[in-house]
C-alpha positions as MATLAB code, in Angstrom:
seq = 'XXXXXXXXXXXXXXXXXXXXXXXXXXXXXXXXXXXXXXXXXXXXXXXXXXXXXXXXXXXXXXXXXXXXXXXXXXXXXXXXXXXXXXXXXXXXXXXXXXXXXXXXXXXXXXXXXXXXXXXXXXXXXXXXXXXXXXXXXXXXXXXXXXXXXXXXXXXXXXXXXXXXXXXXXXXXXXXXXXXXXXXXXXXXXXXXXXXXXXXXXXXXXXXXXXXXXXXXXXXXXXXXXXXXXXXXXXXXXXXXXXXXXXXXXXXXXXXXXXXXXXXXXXXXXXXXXXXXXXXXXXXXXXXXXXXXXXXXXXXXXXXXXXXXXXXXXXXXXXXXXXXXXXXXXXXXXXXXXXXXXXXXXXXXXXXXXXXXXXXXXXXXXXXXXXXXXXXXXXXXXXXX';
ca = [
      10.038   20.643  -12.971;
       9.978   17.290  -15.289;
       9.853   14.727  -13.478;
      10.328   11.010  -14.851;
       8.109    8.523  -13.108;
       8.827    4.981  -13.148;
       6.801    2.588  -11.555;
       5.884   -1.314  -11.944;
       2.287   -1.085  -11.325;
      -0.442    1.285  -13.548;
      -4.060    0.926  -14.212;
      -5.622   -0.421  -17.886;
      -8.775   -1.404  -18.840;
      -8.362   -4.788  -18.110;
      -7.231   -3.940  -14.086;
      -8.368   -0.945  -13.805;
      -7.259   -1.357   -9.742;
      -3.500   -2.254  -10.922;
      -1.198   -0.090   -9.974;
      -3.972    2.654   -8.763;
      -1.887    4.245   -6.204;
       0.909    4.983   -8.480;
      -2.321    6.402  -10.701;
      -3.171    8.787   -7.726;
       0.675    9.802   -7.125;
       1.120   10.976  -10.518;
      -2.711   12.734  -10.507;
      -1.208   14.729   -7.459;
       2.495   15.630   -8.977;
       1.181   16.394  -12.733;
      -0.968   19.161  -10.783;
       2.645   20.765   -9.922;
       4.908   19.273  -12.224;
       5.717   18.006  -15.928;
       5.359   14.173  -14.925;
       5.656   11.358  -17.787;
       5.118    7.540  -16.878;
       7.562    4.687  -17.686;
       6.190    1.356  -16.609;
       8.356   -1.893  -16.422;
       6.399   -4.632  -17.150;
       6.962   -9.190  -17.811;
       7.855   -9.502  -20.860;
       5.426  -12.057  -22.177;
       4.399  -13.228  -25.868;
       2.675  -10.892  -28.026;
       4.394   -7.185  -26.189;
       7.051   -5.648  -27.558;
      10.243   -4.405  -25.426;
       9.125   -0.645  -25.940;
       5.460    0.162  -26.523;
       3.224    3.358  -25.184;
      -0.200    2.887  -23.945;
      -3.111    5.006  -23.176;
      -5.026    5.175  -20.159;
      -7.668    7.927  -19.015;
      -5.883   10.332  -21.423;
      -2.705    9.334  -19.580;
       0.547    8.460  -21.624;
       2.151    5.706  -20.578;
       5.585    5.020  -21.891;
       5.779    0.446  -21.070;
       9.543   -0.916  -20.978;
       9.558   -5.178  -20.571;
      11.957   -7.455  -18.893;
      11.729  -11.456  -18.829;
      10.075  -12.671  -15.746;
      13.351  -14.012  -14.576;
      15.075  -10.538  -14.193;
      12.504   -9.306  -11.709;
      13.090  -12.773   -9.809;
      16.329  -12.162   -9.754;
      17.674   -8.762   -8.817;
      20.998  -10.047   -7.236;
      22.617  -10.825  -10.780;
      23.752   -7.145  -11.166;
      26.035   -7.566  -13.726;
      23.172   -8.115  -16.230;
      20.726   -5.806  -14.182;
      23.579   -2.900  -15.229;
      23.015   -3.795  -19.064;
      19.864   -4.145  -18.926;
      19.893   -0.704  -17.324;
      21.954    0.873  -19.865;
      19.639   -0.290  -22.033;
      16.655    1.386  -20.545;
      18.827    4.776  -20.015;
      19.696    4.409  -23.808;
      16.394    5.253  -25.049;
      15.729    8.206  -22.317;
      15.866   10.666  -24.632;
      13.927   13.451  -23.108;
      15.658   15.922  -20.562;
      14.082   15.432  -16.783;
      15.414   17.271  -13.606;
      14.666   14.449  -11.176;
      13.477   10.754  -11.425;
      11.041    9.600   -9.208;
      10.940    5.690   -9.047;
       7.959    3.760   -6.718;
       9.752    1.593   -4.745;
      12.833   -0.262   -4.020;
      14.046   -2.913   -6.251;
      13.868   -3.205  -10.008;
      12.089    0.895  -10.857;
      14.930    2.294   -8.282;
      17.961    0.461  -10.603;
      16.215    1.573  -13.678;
      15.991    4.892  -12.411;
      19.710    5.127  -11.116;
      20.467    4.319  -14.693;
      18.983    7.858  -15.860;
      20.255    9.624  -13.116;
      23.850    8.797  -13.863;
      23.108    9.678  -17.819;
      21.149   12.727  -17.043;
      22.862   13.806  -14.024;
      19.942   14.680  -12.300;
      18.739   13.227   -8.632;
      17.104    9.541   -8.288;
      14.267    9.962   -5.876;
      12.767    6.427   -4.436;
       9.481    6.521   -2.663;
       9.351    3.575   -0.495;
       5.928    1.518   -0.083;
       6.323   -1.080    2.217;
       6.832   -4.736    0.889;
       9.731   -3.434   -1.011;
      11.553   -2.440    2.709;
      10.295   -5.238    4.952;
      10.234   -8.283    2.353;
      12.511   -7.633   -0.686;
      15.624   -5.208    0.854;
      17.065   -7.741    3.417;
      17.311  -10.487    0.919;
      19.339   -8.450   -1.831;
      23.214   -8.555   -1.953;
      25.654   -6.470   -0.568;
      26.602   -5.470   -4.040;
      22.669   -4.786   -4.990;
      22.657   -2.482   -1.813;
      25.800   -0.688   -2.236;
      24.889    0.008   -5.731;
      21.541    1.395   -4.241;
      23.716    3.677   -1.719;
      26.001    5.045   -4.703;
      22.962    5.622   -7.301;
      19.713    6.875   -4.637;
      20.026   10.307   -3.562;
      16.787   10.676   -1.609;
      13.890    8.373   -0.524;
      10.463    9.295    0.533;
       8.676    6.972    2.481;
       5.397    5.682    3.495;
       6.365    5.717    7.224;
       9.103    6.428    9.889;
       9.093    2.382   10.349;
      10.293    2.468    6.732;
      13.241    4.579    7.361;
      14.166    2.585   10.299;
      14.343   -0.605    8.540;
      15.881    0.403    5.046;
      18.663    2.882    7.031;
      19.822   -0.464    8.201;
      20.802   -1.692    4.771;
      21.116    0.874    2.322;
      22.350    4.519    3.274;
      21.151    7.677    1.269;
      22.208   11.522    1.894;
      18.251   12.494    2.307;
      15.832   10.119    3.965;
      11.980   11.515    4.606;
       8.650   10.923    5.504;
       6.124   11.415    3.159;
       2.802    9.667    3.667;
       1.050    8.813    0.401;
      -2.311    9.371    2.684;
      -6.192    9.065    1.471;
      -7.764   12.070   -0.424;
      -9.923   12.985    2.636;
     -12.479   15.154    0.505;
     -13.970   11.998   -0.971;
     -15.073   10.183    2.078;
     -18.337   11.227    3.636;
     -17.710   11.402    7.273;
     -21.307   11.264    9.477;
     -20.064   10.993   13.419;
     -24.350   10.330   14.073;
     -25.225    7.615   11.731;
     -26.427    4.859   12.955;
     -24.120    2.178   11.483;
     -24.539   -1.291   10.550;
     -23.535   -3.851   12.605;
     -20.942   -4.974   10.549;
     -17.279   -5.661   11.030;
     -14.775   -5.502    7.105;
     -12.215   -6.946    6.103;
     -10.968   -6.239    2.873;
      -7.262   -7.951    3.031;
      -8.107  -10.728    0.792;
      -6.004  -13.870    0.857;
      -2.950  -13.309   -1.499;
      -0.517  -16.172   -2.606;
       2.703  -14.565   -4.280;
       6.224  -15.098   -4.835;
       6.693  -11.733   -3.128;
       5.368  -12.782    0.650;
       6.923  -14.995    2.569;
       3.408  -16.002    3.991;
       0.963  -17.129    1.557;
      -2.641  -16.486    2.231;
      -1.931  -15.227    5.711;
       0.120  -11.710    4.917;
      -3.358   -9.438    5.295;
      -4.325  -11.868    8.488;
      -7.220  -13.393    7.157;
      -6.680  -16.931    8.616;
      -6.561  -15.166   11.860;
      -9.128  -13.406   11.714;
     -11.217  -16.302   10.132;
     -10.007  -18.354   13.199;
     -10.938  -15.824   16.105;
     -14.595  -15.526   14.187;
     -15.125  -19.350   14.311;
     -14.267  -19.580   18.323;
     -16.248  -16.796   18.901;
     -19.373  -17.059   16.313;
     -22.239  -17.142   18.972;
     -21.041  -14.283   20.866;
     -20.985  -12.129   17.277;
     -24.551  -13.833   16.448;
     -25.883  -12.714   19.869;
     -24.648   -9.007   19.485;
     -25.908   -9.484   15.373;
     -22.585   -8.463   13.683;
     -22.040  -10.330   10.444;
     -18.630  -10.171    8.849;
     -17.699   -8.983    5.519;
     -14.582  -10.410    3.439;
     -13.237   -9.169    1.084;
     -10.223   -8.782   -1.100;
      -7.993  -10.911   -3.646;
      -8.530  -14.852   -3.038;
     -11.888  -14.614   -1.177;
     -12.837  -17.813   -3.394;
     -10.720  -20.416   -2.384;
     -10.818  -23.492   -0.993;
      -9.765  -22.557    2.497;
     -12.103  -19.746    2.773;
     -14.949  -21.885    1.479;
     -14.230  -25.004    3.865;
     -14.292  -22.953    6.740;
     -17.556  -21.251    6.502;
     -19.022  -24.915    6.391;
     -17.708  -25.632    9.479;
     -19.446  -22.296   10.912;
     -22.801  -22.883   13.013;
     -24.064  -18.895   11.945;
     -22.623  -19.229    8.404;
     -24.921  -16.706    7.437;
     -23.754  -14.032    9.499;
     -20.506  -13.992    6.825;
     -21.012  -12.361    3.486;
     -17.936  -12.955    1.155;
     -17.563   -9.443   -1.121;
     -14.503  -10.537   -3.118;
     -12.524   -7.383   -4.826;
     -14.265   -4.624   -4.327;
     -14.153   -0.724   -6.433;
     -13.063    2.232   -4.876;
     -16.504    3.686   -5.077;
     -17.758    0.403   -3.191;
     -15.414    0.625   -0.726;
     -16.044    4.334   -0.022;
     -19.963    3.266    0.537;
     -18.638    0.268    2.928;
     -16.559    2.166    5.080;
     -19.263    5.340    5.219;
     -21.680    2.053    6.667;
     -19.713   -0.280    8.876;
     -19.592   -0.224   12.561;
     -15.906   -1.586   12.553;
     -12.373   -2.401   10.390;
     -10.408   -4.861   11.060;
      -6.536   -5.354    9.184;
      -4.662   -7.781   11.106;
      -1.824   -7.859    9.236;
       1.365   -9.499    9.151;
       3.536   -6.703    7.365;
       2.416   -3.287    6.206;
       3.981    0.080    5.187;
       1.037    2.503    6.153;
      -2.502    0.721    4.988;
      -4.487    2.710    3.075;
      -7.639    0.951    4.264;
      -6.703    1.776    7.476;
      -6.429    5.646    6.292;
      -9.838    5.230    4.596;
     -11.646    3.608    7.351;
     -10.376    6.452    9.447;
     -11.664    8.932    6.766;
     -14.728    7.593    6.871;
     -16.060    7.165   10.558;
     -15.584    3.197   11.049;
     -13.313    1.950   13.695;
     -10.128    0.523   12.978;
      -8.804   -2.450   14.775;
      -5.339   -2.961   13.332;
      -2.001   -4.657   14.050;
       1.001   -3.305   15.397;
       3.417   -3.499   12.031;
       5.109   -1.327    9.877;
       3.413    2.709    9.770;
       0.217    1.451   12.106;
       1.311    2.908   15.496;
       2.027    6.146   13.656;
      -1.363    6.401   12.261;
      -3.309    4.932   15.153;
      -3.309    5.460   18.954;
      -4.732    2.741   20.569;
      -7.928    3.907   22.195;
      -8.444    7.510   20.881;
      -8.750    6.705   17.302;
      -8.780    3.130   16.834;
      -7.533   -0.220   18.265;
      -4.021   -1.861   18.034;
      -3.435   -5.369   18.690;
      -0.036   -7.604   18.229;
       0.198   -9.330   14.885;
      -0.741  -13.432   14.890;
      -1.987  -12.551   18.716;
      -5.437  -14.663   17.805;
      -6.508  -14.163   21.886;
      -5.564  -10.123   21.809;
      -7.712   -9.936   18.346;
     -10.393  -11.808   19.739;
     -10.308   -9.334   23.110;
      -9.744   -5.817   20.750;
     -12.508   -6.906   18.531;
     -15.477   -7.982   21.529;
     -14.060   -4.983   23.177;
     -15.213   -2.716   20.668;
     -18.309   -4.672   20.215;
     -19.387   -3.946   23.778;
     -18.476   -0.036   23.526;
     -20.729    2.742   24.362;
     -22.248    4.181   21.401;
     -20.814    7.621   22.764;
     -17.189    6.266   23.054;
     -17.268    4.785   19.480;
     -18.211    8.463   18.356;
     -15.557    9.984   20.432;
     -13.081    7.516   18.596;
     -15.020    8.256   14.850;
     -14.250   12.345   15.457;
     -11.038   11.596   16.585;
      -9.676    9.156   13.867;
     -11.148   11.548   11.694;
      -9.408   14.521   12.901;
      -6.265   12.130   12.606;
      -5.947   11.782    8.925;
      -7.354   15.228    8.151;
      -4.564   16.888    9.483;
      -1.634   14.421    9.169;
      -2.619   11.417    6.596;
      -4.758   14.203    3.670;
      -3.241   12.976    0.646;
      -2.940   17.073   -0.391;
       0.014   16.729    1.430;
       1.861   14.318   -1.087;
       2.907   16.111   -3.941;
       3.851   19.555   -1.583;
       6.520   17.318    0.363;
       7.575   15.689   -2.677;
       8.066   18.923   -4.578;
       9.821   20.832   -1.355;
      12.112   17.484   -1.703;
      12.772   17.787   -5.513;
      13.515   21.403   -4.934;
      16.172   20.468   -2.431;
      17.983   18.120   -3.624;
      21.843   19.167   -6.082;
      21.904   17.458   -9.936;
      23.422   13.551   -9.100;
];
């Protein structure tokens, strides 16, 4: 099939981390499929409203809109011209569009689907359900209904919450999921006693919390009341992640009495954070909101524990005690307890948990699984 893939996010040589997971969806559909890239980009001085880039061999088709239309998806009377637009120079014929999440790719894409005729598939992330959807119009929603005709999504949690809003003829599951193959898995290594965090600290428009979405002031809080007890046991704490330099972050590790037992990693490669996760003892994402964490997935993968929160996909991925820890989101005291707790484990119950978590994503979270749902969904779906 020929699939049109429009996303907001892609990799270039200046971010070569941008926009990576839309990098690895279309790796894993090209394999079965005809799939050509349309990214939809700010509009900012020096790029042109069309342009096509190159990346890894990849050809990337780059529409741009002025920073205000992507701040303002409620105004769909000029969100439908601007659409038009876009649809206008579609010239190519496609059998199914396939837009990355909700919002601004998912109206572009109903665009082409009502030109080509042809179904508007929306794969839903996460941020796009539970922070963006509840705060668009009734009109943005019901347009959503009229020109969606099937939505994949990152988790059942998903579903739950955008079934609420916006209803669609096909709504399903598909878990993006980790490439399993990649991550060396050792249930006997001896690990280091370290406990990761690779969250960051992110300030955006797009969260309603700012620094505290990936739970990294919590976290950074339960380590300070408890720093002797992790000194005594010799863990030291990794951060990293977006925003690992500011101020905050640097004012509170000189208020820590062990303020060497916290190493700040700032963004990290994929490659990096394969060799961190094959090494640590224990991952921690406390978040706030999530649609199914890939660190999560790759800590999993890899043989560290995951101590996570209970949002968005997390209970579907992890049950508490076999293959990881759950905890309730800004619950500082059950962090505190989940994290000593695993601390203090056995060595043989912490490999129990490693074999398990591994068997986990091997069998339900392998990213081979991706483009086979997706296609079995393209292949099911009537022209729109």
């Amino acid at each position: 099939m020929k699939v049109l893939m429009i996303v907001s996010g892609f990799p270039d040589e200046s971010n070569p981390a941008r926009g990576i997971f839309n990098m690895r969806a279309y790796s894993q559909l090209s394999q079965a499929h005809e799939v050509d890239v349309i990214q939809v980009r700010m509009m900012v001085p020096g790029r042109k409203l069309f342009y096509t880039r190159t990346y890894k061999g990849i050809n990337i088709r780059v529409f741009c809109m002025l920073p205000v239309i992507f701040k303002n998806l409620n105004s769909l009377f000029i969100l439908n011209l601007i659409a038009k637009l876009f649809a206008s120079r579609i010239n190519k014929k496609y059998d199914v569009v396939h837009c990355v999440s909700l919002g601004i790719t998912a109206l572009l894409g109903g665009a082409v689907s009502s030109k080509m005729k042809i179904p508007n598939v929306v794969q839903l992330i996460g941020t796009d359900v539970n922070e963006e959807l509840p705060l668009y119009s009734k009109a943005l929603k019901a347009y959503f209904s009229k020109t969606i005709q099937a939505v994949g999504a990152n988790s059942q949690q998903l579903i739950t919450v955008f079934q609420k809003h916006i209803q669609v003829p096909v709504m399903q599951v598909i878990y993006r999921g980790v490439n399993v193959s990649q991550f060396v898995f050792d249930k006997d290594l001896v690990r280091n006693k370290t406990i990761l965090f690779l969250g960051g600290f992110i300030s955006s428009p797009a969260f309603s919390e700012k620094l505290n979405i990936k739970g990294g002031i919590d976290l950074l809080n339960v380590w300070r009341r408890n720093e002797s007890h992790f000194n005594e046991r010799g863990y030291t704490l990794l951060i990293g992640g977006p925003g690992t330099d500011n101020t905050f972050v640097t004012g509170w590790m000189k208020e820590l009495q062990f303020a060497d037992n916290v190493k700040i990693i700032g963004i990290v490669d994929q490659s990096t954070v394969k060799s961190l996760m094959g090494e640590t003892d224990i991952a921690i994402l406390p978040s706030h909101n999530e649609g199914m964490p890939n660190v999560a997935m790759e800590a999993m993968a890899s043989g560290a524990i995951i101590l996570a929160s209970r949002v968005g996909g997390v209970p579907e991925l992890i049950t508490d005690g076999q293959t990881g820890f759950i905890f309730e989101a800004h619950d500082l005291v059950q962090i505190e307890k989940q994290l000593i707790r695993t601390i203090n484990l056995p060595e043989e119950e912490k490999r129990t948990i490693r074999i398990n978590a591994r068997r986990k994503v091997e069998e339900d979270f392998n990213a081979s699984n991706f483009a086979v749902k997706y296609s079995e969904l393209y292949h099911s779906l009537k022209p729109a």
